[in-house]
C-alpha positions in Angstrom: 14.9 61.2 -49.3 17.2 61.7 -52.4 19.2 64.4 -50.3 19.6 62.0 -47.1 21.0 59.7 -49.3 23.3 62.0 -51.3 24.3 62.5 -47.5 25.2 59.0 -47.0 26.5 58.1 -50.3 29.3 60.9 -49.6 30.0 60.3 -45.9 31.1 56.2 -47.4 33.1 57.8 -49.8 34.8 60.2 -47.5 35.5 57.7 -44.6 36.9 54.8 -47.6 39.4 57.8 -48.7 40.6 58.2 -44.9 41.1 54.5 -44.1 42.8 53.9 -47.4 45.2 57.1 -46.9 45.7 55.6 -42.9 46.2 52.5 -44.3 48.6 53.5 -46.9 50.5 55.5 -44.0 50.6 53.0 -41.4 52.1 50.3 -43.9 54.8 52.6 -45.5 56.0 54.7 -41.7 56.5 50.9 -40.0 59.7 50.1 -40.2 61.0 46.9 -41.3 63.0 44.8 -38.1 64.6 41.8 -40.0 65.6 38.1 -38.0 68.8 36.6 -39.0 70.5 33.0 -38.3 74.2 32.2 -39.3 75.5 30.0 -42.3 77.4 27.4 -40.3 78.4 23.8 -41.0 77.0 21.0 -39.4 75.3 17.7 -40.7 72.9 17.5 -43.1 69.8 14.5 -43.1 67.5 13.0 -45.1 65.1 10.7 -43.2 61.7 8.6 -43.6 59.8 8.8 -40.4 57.7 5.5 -39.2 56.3 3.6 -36.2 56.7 0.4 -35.5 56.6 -2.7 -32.7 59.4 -3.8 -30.5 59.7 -7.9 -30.3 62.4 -10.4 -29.6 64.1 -12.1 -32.7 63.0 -15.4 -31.9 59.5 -15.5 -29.5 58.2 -19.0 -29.3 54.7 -20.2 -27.8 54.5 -22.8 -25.8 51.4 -25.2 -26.0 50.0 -28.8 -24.8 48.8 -31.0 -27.7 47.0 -32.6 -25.1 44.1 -31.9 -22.8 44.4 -32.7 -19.6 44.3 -30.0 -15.7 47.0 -28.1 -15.0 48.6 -29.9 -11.9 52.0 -27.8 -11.5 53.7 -24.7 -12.8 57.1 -24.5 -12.5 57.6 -20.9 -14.3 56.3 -18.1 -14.0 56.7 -14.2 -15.4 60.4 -13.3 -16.5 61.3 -16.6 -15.6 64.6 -17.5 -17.4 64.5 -21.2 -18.6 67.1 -23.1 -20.5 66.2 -25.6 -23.2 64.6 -28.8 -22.1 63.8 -27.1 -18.7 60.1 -28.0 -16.5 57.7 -25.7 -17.5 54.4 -27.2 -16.2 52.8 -30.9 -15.7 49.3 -31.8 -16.8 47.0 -34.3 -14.5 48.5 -37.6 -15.6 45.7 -40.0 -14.6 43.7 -40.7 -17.6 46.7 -40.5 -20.0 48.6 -43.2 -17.8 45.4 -45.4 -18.0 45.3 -44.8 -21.5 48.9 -46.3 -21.3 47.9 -49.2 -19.0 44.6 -50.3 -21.2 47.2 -50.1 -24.5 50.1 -52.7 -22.9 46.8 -54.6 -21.9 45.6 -54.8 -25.8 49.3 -55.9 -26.6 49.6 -58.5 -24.1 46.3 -59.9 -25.6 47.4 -59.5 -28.9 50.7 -61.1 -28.5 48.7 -64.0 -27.0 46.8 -64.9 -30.1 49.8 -64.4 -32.3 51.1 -67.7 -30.1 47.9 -69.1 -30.0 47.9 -68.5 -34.1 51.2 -70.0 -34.4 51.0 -72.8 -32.3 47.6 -73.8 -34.5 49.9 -73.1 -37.7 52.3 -75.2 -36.7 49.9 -77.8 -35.9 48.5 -77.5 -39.2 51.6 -77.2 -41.4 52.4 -80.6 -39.6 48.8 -82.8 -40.5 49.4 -81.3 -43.9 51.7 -82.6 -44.9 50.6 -86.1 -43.6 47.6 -85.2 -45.9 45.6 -85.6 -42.8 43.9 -82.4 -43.6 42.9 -80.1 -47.0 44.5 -76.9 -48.8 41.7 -74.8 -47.1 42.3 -75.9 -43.7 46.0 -74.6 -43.8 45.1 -71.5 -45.8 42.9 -70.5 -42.8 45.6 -71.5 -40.3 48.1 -69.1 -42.3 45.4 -66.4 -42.6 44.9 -66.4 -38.9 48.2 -66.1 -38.0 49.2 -63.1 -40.6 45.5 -61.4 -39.2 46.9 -61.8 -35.2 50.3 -60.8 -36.2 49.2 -57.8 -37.2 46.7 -56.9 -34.4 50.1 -57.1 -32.7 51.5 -54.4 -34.2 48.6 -52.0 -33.9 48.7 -52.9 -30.7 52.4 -51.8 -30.5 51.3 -48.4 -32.3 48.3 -48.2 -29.7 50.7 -48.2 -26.6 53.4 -45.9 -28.1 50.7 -43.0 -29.0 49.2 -43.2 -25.2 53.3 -43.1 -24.5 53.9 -40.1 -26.5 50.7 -38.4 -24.8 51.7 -39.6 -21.4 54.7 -37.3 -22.0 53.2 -34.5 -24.1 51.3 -33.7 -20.1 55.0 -32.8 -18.7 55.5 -29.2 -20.7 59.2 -28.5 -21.4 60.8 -25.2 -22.9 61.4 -25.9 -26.5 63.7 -22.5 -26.0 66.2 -20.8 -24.0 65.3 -17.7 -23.0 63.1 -15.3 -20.6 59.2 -16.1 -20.5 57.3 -13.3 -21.2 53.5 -14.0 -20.9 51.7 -16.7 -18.7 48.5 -17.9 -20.1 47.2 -20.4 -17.6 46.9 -21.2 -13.3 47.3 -24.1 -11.8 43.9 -26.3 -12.0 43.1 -24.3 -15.3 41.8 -27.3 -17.6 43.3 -27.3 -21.3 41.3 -28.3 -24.2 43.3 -29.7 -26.8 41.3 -30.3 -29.9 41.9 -27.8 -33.4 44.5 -26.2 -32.0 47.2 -26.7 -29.1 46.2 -23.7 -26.2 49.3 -21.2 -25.6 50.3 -21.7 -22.4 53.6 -20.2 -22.3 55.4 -17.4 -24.6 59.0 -17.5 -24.2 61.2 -14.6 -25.9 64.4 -16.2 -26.7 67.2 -13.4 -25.8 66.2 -9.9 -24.8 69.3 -8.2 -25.7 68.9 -8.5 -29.3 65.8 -7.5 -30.3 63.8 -5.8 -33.7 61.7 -2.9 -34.6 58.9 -4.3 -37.2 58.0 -0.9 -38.7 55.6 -0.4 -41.4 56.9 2.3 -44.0 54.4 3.8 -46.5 54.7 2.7 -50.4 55.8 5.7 -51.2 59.0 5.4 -48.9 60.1 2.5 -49.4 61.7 2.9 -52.4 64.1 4.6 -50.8 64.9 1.7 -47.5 67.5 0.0 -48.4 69.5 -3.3 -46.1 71.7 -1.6 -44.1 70.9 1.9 -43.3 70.8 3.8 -40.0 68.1 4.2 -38.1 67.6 5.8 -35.0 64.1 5.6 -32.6 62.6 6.7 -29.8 59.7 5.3 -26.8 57.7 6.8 -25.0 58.8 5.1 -21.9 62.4 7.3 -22.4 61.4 10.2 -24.4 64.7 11.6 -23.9 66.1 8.8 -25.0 67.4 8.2 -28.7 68.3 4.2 -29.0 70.3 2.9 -32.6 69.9 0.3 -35.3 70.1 -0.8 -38.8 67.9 -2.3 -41.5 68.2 -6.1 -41.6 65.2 -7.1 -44.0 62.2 -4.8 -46.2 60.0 -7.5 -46.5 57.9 -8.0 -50.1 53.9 -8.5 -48.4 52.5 -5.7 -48.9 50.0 -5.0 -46.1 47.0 -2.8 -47.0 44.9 -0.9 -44.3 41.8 1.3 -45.8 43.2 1.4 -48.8 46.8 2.4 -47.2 49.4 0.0 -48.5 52.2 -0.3 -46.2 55.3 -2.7 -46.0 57.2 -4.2 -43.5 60.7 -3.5 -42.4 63.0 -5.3 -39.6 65.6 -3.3 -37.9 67.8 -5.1 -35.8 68.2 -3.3 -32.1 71.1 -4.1 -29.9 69.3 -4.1 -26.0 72.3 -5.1 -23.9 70.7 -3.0 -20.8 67.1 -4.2 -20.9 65.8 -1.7 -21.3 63.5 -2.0 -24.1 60.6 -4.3 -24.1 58.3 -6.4 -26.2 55.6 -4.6 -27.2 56.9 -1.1 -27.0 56.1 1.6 -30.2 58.9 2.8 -31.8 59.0 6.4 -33.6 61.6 5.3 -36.2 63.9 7.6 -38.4 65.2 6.1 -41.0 68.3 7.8 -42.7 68.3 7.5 -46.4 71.3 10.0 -47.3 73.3 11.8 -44.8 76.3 14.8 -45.1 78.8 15.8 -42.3 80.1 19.1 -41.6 78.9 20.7 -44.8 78.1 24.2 -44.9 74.0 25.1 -44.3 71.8 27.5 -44.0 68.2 27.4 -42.5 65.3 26.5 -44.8 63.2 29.7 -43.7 66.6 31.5 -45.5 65.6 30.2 -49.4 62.1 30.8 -48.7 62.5 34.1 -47.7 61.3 37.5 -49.7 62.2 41.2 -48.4 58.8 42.4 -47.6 59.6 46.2 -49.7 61.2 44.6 -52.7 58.5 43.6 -55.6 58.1 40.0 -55.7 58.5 39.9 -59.3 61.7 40.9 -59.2 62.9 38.2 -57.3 61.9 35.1 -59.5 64.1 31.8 -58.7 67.3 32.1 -60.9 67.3 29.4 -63.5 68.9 26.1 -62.5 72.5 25.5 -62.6 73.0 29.3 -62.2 76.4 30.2 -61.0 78.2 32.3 -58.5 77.2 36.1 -57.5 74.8 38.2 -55.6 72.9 39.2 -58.4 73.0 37.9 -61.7 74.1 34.6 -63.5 78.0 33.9 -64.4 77.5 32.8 -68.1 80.9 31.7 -68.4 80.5 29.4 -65.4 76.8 28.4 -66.8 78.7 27.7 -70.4 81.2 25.2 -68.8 77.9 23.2 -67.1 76.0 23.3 -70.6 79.5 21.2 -72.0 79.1 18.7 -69.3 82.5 19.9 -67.7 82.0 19.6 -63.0 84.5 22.3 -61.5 85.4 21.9 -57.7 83.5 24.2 -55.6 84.6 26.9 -53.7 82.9 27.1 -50.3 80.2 24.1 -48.8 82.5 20.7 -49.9 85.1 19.5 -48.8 87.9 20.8 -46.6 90.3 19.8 -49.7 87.9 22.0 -52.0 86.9 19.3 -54.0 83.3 18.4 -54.6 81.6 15.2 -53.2 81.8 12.2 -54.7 78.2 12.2 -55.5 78.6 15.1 -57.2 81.2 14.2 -59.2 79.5 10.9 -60.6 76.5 12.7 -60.8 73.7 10.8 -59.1 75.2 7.9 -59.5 74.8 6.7 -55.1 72.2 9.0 -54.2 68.9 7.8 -52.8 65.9 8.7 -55.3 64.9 11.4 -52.6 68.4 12.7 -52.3 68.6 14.2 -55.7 67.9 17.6 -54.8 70.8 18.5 -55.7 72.2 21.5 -58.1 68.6 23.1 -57.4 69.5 27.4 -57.8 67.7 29.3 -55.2 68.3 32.7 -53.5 69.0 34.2 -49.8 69.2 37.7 -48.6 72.2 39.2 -46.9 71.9 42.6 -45.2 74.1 44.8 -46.7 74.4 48.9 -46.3 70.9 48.4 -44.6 69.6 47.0 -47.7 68.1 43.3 -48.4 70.8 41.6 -51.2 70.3 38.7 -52.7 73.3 36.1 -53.1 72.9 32.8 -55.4 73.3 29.6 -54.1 73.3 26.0 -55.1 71.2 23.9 -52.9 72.0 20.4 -51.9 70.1 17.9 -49.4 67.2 19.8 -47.7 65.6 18.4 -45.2 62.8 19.9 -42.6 65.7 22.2 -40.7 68.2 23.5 -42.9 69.9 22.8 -47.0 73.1 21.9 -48.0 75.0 24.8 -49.7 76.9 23.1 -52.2 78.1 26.4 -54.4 77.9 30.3 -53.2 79.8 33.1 -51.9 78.6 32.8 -48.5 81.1 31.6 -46.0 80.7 30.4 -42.5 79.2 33.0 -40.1 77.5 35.3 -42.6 74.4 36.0 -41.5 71.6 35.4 -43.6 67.8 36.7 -43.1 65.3 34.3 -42.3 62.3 37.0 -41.7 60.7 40.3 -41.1 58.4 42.1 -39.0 56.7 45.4 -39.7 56.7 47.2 -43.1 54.1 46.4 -45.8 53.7 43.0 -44.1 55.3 41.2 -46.8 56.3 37.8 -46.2 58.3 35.1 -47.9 55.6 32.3 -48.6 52.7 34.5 -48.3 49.8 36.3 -49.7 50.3 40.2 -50.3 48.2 42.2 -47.8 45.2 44.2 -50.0 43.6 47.3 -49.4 40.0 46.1 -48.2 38.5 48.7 -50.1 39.7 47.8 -53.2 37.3 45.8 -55.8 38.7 42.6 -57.0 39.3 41.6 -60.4 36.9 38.9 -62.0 38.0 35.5 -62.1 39.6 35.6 -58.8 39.3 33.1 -56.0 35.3 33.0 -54.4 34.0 34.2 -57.9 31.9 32.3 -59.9 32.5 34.3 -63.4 31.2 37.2 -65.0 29.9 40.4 -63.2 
């Protein structure tokens, strides 16, 4: 038995040796196939992505403060009305005999105030005669101040069943295009809490707004009169413009997600956006045209046969080169002093105003600025690595504010084949080999 497993003991030894020596093999004869993409200039974004609802500026409902049956309608889906125009009428009957029985109660009060006057009179007149006492004319005078104002309820009585008598005919309070129908002819409204929506009129459809709610951590950076650009789903193709007319201070809190609202104004001369619609909103918080860019795969990139430790991030602020740091440039930055760069500003060679106040201008999330970082050129066959000085970054491609790099070069971006490598990744491991305590999945100790 100890033999046998002797046997097997050195048969797992044997065939670990073999696949660490193919492995080793394998790795080492693949040869390396680098991608490239070329430093060109183009425009540079920064945006805050968000989705919001498409609404008219001004959308008014239309209701009936009194109940009543609908008798007519007189508009109906995308019906354009002007101000003051028939919408609908309400069953008049028991509001006009509410009218009738109130000019009956003022007719009767109007009565007694005569009657009450007449007796007044009578009595002022034997008064003074002293044909009758102070209490008969106190009760004469009461009578008549009591009738003269049952009168004048009387008069409040009829106007009220006035007013509701034409509360039943329903005009547009608006102009504009009526969106949403609530009710059918015959339909009986119920007026009590609340006055029923009968009508939702959207006052002009070719200037509309994008409510979008923008997470707290955004919105620090929206500001009243920045771009924004949007899409719908009913023309994905499609990419419609605006700008930001209000960020509004309620904060509105969903599962513990606190969220704010912002208005952006939406010219819609076509009509062809519609209430309702969602909007995928970009909003653009800083913005370069026609600088000089590379891709964002390019800084993250690491040759795949170089050590990674010898490619550490150079030290911010680092200047000019392919390899190293140019301490007289670095010196001039330590005293404060901005010089004018070379390639990626300006067509005049001067540096961008933002750059030359600082960032003074800049959006909080634009300040990514003067950030060193390193791509790889292919030069004599060989990976070299040339120092830039990043700008804006956004998901797609970085701003090249300082380098040697000129339009066209071609920078790497990735490779295939060789030790497997990659910029951003793990280093692959030899299976076989034991790990070191401490590492990831151990809990301590041996």
């Amino acid at each position: 038995m100890k033999t046998r497993r002797m046997w097997y003991i050195a048969g797992s030894v044997v065939l670990a040796v073999c696949a660490v020596t193919v492995w080793r093999l394998t790795g080492r004869a693949e040869k390396v196939e680098y991608r490239f993409e070329k430093v060109d200039r183009g425009d540079v974004s920064i945006t805050i992505s968000a989705t919001g609802t498409l609404s008219a500026v001004t959308t008014v409902q239309v209701g009936s403060q009194v109940s009543g049956t609908i008798a007519k309608l007189y508009a109906d889906f995308n019906s354009v009305v002007k101000k003051g125009q028939l919408l609908a009428q309400l069953d008049p009957t028991f509001l006009q005999a509410s009218v009738n029985e109130a000019r009956a109660n003022l007719d009767r009060a109007r009565a007694q105030v005569d009657d009450a006057q007449r007796t007044m009179t009578r009595t002022s007149g034997l008064f003074e005669k002293e044909l009758v006492s102070h209490a008969d004319m106190d009760a004469a005078t009461t009578a008549l101040q009591t009738t003269r104002a049952g009168f004048k309820q009387a008069q409040a009585a009829l106007e009220r069943a006035e007013v509701n008598l034409r509360y039943a005919t329903i005009l547009a309070p608006i102009s504009g295009v009526v969106i949403s129908r609530n009710v059918d002819v015959g339909q009986t409204v119920a007026a009590s809490l609340s006055a029923p929506t009968l009508f939702t009129i959207a006052n002009d459809l070719r200037r509309m707004q994008v409510q979008a709610s923008v997470d707290e951590a955004d919105i620090g950076n929206v500001t009243i009169g920045q771009d924004v650009t949007f899409r719908v789903d009913a023309f994905p193709e499609r990419e419609f413009h605006g700008a930001v007319s209000q960020v509004r201070l309620a904060p509105v809190v969903t599962q513990n997600v606190v969220t704010y609202s912002v208005i952006i104004d939406v010219n819609n001369f076509d009509l062809r956006l519609m209430p309702g619609m969602t909007a995928t909103v970009a909003i653009e918080v800083a913005s370069r045209e026609g600088v000089l860019r590379v891709p964002v795969q390019a800084t993250r990139f690491t040759p795949p046969d170089v050590p990674r430790e010898t490619v550490s991030p150079p030290p911010a602020g680092a200047g000019q080169g392919a390899a190293g740091t140019d301490s007289a440039r670095t010196g001039d930055r330590a005293q404060g002093e901005r010089r004018p760069m070379r390639r990626g500003g300006r067509p005049d060679g001067g540096a961008p105003a933002a750059m030359q106040s600082g960032t003074g201008g800049r959006p909080p999330s634009a300040r990514r600025v003067m950030n060193a970082s390193r791509v790889w050129i292919l030069e004599d066959g060989k990976p070299k690595p040339v120092t830039v000085t990043r700008g804006l970054q956004n998901t797609r491609y970085v701003e090249i504010l300082e380098s040697d790099l000129k339009e066209g070069d071609e920078v790497i971006i990735g490779a295939s084949g060789g030790p497997q490598q990659a910029s951003g990744s793990q280093a692959q491991q030899n299976p076989f080999q034991p790990r070191m305590g401490g590492g990831p999945g151990r809990r301590g100790g041996l």
